[in-house]
C-alpha positions in Angstrom: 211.3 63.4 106.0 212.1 59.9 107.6 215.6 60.0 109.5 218.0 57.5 108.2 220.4 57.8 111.7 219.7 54.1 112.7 219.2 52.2 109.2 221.8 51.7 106.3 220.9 52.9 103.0 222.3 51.6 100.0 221.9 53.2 96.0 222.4 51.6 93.4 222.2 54.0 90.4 222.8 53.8 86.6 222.3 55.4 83.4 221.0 52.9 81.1 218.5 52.7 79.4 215.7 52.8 82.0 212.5 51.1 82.6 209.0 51.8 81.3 206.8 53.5 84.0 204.2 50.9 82.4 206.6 47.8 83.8 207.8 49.2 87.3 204.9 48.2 89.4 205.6 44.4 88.1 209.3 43.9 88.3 209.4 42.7 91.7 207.1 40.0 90.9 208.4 36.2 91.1 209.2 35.0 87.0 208.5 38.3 85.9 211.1 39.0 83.0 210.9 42.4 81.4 212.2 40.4 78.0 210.3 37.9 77.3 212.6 36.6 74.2 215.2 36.2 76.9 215.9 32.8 77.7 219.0 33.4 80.2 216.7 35.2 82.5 214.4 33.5 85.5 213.1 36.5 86.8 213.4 35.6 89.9 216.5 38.0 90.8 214.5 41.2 91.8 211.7 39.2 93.2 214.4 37.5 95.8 216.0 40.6 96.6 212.4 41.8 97.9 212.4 39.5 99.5 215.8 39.4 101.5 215.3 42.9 101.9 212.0 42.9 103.6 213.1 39.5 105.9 215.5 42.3 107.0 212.6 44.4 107.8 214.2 46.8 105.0 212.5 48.0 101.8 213.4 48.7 98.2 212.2 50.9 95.6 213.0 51.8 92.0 212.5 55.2 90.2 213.8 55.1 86.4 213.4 57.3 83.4 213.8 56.3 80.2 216.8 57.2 78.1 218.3 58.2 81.7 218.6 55.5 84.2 217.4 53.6 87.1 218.2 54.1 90.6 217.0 51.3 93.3 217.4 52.4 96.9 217.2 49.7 99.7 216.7 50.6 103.3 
């Protein structure tokens, strides 16, 4: 069990509608889009939190259920 006493840990939790298991592992890539009929969407937002995060020297990850929720936790 890592200690958390010098870092900041932030969760960000909801209980939508999840994310396929199958999709995870590719969300963080840059233009990925988990709709692809979407047209509002760059898929660049997850990709430049990575990003931002690991400048920081921080890292993110996602766990998600379907039907249940996602929860990202960056550290």
């Amino acid at each position: 069990v890592e200690s958390f006493s010098d870092k900041a840990v932030i969760i960000f939790e909801d209980n939508g509608i999840g994310i396929p298991e199958t999709i995870l592992p590719k969300i963080f890539a840059m233009f990925y889009r988990g709709n692809e009929n979407s047209r509002d969407d760059t898929g660049l937002g997850l990709y430049i939190v990575k990003l931002i995060v690991e400048k920081w020297k921080g890292s993110i990850e996602v766990s998600s259920r379907q039907k249940e929720g996602t929860i990202f936790t960056i550290v």
